[in-house]
Structure formats: structure tokens, C-alpha cells
N, C-alpha and C positions, 0 to 999 in steps of 0.2 A: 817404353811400355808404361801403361797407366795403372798403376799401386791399385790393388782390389780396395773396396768399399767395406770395412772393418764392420761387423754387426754388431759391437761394440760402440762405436761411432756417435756419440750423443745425438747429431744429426740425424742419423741415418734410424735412432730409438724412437726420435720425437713425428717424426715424417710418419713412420710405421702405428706410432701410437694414436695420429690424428687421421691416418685413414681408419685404423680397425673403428673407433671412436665414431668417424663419420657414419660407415658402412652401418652401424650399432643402428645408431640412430634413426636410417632412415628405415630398422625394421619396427620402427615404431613400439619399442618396450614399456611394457607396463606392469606395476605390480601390485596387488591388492594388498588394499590396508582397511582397518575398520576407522571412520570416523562418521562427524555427526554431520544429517542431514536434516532436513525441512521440509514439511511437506503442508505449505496454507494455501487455502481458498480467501482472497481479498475482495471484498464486498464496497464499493466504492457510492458513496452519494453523488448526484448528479442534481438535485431537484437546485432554485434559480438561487439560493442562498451561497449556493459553493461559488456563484459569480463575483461575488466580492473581492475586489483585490487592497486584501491586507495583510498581504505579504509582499516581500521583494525580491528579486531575484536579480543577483547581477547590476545591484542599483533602480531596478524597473519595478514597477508596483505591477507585483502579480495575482492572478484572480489563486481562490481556495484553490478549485479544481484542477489549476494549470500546474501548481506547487503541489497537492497532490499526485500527481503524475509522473512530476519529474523525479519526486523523491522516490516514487515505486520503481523507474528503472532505475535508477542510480543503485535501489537496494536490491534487483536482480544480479545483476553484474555481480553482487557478492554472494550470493547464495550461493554456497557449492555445489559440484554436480551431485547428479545425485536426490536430490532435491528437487520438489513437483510447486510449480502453482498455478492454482486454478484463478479466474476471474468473474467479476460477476459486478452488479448494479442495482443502484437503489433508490427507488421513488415511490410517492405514494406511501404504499401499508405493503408493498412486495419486495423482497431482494432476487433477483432473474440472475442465474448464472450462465454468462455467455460459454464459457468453458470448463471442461472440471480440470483439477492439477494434470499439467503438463513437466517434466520432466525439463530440466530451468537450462540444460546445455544443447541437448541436441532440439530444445524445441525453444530455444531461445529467440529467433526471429520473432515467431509467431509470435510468444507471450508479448516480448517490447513494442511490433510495432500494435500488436490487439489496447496496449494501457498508451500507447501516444494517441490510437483513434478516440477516445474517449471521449464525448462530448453530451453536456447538459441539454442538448435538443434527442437527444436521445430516452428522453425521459415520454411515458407515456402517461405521465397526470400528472397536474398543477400541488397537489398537497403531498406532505411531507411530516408523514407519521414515523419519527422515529423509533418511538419504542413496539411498534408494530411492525416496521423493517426490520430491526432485530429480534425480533421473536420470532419473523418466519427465520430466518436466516437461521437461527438456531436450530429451529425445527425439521429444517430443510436438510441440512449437511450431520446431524449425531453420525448417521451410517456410515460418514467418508473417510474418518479416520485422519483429520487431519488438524489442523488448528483454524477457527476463523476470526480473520482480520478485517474487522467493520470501520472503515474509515468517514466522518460525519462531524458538522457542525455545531448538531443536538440542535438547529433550530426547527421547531416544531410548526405547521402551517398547514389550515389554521391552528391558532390558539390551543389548544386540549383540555378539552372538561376533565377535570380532577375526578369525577363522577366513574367516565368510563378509562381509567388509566389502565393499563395491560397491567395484568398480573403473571407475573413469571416463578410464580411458585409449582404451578403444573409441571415446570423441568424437571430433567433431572441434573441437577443442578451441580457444574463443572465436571459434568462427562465430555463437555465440549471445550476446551481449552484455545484460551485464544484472546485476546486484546481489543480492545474499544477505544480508536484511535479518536482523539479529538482535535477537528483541525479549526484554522483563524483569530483573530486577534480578540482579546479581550473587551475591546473599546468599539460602541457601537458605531458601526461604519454604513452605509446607502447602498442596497442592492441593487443591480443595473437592471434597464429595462432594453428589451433589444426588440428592432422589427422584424418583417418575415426575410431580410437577407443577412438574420446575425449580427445585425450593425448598432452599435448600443446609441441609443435615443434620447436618453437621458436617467431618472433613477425612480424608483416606486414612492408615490408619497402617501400621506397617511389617507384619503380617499380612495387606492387602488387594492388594501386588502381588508381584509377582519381585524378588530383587534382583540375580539372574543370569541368563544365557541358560539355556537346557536345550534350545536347538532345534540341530539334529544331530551332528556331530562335539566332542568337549570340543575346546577350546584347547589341553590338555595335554597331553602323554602319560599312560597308565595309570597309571604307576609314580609321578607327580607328584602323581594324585588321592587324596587321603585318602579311604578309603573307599569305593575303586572297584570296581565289580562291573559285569561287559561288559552282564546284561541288567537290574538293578536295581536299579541306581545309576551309570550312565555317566560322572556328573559328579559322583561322591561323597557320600558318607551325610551331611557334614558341614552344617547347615545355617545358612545366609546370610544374615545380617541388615545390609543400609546404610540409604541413603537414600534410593531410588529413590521413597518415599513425599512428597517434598520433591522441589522443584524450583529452578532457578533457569537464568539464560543461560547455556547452555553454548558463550562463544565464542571459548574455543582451538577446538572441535572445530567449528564454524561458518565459522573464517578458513581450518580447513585443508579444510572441505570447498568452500569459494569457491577456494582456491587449483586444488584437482584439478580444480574444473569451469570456470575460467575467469571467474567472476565476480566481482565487485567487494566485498567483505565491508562493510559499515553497522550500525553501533547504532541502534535506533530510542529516541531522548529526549524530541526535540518534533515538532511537526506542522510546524514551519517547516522545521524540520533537512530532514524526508521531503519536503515540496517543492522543496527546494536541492537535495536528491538526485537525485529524476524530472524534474529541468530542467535535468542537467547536459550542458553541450557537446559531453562524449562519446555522448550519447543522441540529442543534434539532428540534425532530419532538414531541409531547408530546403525550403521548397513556396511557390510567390505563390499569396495568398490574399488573398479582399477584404476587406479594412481597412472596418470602419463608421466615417465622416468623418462622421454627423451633430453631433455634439460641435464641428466646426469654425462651420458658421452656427447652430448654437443659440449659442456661444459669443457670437459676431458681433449677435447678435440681445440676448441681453441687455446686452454693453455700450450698444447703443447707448441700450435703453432706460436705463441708469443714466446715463448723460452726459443724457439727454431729459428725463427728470425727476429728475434729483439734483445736475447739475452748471449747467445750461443756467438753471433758474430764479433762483440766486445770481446767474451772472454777469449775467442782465437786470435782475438788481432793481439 
């Protein structure tokens, strides 16, 4: 006759403690905790300067906008749940939001693959008025309640008359909390020229753009312009050759336009940097939300099995 099964039995404890533990688990437990969440609208430039590739990735020379990208999933992934963001694009003197804050876990598909389509032909005009894209942007989102994250080169195209530079004193000035990322290398690098199949053709030389305003009042007085004539040369017969054909960070005039609008001025370097960034303290919002504890009885469940069969059978023998 076969000796009963002692419920005592360390065997027979740990067996018992990795079903109940299983069984736990698959009721999917959870438990609400307060912690901090995130809720940004990211503003992203697209206009033909983000095409420069002076960055690396991986060893491979990567363009602005491509390293933009991949640094915004990588800093999804960390956002806690709980946590919304919106998306949106920037060219010309507009920023368009393709979406407003999505909820980063259960609408996480959507947001990653919406920042991998992202692409620079997506841009609906040639110029690239920075500090006019961030003033609508600002203007745009007060009401959303959320942080906005304008990421940008600061290169400005054409040129910008000093004349009519945005004045952002009409804000109200850090009601909108939020960051002014500045992306690419410091050292002027050849923006690429691409045909109608995306195919880069070669790079913009100093014939293919302005290297001055000509859009309405000069900067000067008459008497200052070499070659001034009121209706045939407003801005002088002299003609102007820099580097507007060449790009790079422009972030003196980035930190001063963070300063005018109340936002936080950032280098973008690595993907980690940019998730220490959108999870900083000043950003947190605190919400109880429910905690997934199945981790605790899966836990539970596998020690027991390893004391059951890895520990238990030494010490009987």
C-alpha cells in the first residue's frame, strides 16, 4: 500500500504554491499606484535642411530627420503608460498636427509606426520660417494641456530680415511648457538635392538658393545700400554670395529663440539623452493608474518550481 502524500511535504507545498501562483496570474492582477506621467505634442521639422546627414548611426552617416525619428521611438518605449503623445510637422511658417496626444500603451502601434512614416517630401513649401513655426505651435496647442516638443535645425530659409523678426512678447509667456530641441552638427555640412524618385543627385550649391532676404522693407537705409534703386534694386545691385547652400545647428539663435518663448533649449545627441529629456520632473504629471502585478505570482510560481525540481531533489538524495 502506497504511504498518503503528507501536506506537509515540501514537494507537495511548492507544487501547490506554483499552481495557485499560476492560476493568480493568468487573472491578470493589477494594482493602482500614483506615478508620474507625460503628456507632449512633438512638433517635428521636415523642411530640406533636416536632409543632411551629420549624424551616425550604427557607424553609417545618418541624415537629421532619420536620427530624429529614431530617437523619438526609442523615447516612446519609455514613456510610461499612462502618458499621451500627440504628433505633428513643420514647414514653411505652419506646424500641422497630424494627431493630438494618444495614450503611448494602448495606442502605441499607431504613434511608432505614424514617427517611422515621417518623411521630408511631406512638406508642403520650400521655406523654412522657424521662428514662425514656433509661434504658431505655440499658439496652436495653450488649450491642450500638455508640453510642446518642437524639434529643428534653426536653419532659417530664405535668409530672415532682422526687420520683420517674430516678436513673441504677445504670449503668455510659459503657460506652455515644453523644450526646443535642437538637432545636427555644428560644422557646416551640403544639404542634398534629391529628383522626383527621392534619389539624392547631388547637393545645393551657392546658385540654387538666396543668400539674403529680398522679402519687403531692406534692413538699411537707402543711403547704406550699394546700389540702391527704390524700384529696381531696393536691396542693391550688389550681388551676394554666403552659405546659405550649407547648413549646420544654428543654436545661438535656437537658445535665444527658447529663451523669448519660454521654453527649455536641448541638443539632440542620443536617444537616451531625448528620453531623460521627455521624462523630466518638470514635465510630470501624477495620475493612479493600474500597475500590471502579474510579474509578482509568475515570479512566485517559478521560484517555487526551481526549489521543486533543482533544490528539493539534492537535499532528498
Amino acid at each position: 500500500m502506497k504511504p498518503s502524500v503528507s501536506l506537509r511535504d515540501p514537494r507537495f507545498v511548492c507544487l501547490v504554491l506554483a499552481l495557485l501562483s499560476v492560476a493568480t496570474a493568468l487573472f491578470h492582477p493589477t494594482l493602482e499606484l500614483s506615478r508620474p506621467v507625460y503628456d507632449h505634442i512633438v512638433i517635428v521639422d521636415i523642411t530640406r535642411s533636416m536632409n543632411v546627414a551629420d549624424y551616425r548611426i550604427k557607424g553609417r552617416p545618418t541624415s537629421r530627420l532619420e536620427t530624429v525619428k529614431s530617437a523619438l521611438r526609442s523615447a516612446l518605449r519609455d514613456l510610461p503608460c499612462g502618458s499621451r503623445l500627440g504628433l505633428g510637422l513643420f514647414t514653411e511658417r505652419k506646424s500641422f498636427l497630424l494627431f493630438e496626444p494618444i495614450e503611448v500603451c494602448s495606442g502605441f502601434e499607431v504613434v511608432d509606426t505614424a514617427i517611422e512614416q515621417i518623411d521630408w517630401r511631406m512638406a508642403w513649401g520650400a521655406d523654412s520660417r522657424i521662428a514662425e513655426g514656433l509661434y504658431d505651435a505655440l499658439t496652436q496647442f495653450q488649450s491642450y494641456g500638455v508640453n510642446l516638443i518642437f524639434i529643428t535645425d534653426g536653419h532659417e530659409a530664405p535668409p530672415l530680415n532682422p526687420r520683420y523678426k517674430r516678436d513673441f512678447s504677445a504670449l503668455n509667456k510659459g503657460k506652455l511648457k515644453g523644450l526646443l530641441i535642437g538637432t545636427g552638427g555644428l560644422s557646416l555640412a551640403p544639404i542634398p538635392k534629391f529628383n522626383e524618385r527621392g534619389e539624392v543627385v547631388g547637393f545645393y550649391s551657392e546658385d540654387d538658393v538666396p543668400h539674403r532676404s529680398t522679402f519687403g522693407l531692406p534692413p538699411k537705409p537707402p543711403s547704406e545700400i550699394p546700389g540702391y534703386h527704390e524700384r529696381n534694386a531696393p536691396f542693391g545691385s550688389e550681388q551676394v554670395i554666403g552659405t546659405e547652400h550649407l547648413s549646420s545647428l544654428k543654436e545661438d539663435y535656437l537658445r535665444q529663440l527658447a529663451d523669448e518663448s519660454g521654453l527649455v533649449y536641448r541638443r539632440l545627441e542620443t536617444a537616451e539623452e531625448l528620453s531623460a529629456d521627455l521624462t523630466g520632473p518638470e514635465f510630470a504629471r501624477f495620475e493612479t493608474v493600474p500597475a500590471d502585478m502579474r510579474w509578482l505570482p509568475a515570479g512566485l510560481a517559478l521560484a517555487a518550481l526551481m526549489v521543486l525540481y533543482g533544490v528539493l531533489p539534492f537535499r532528498l538524495r
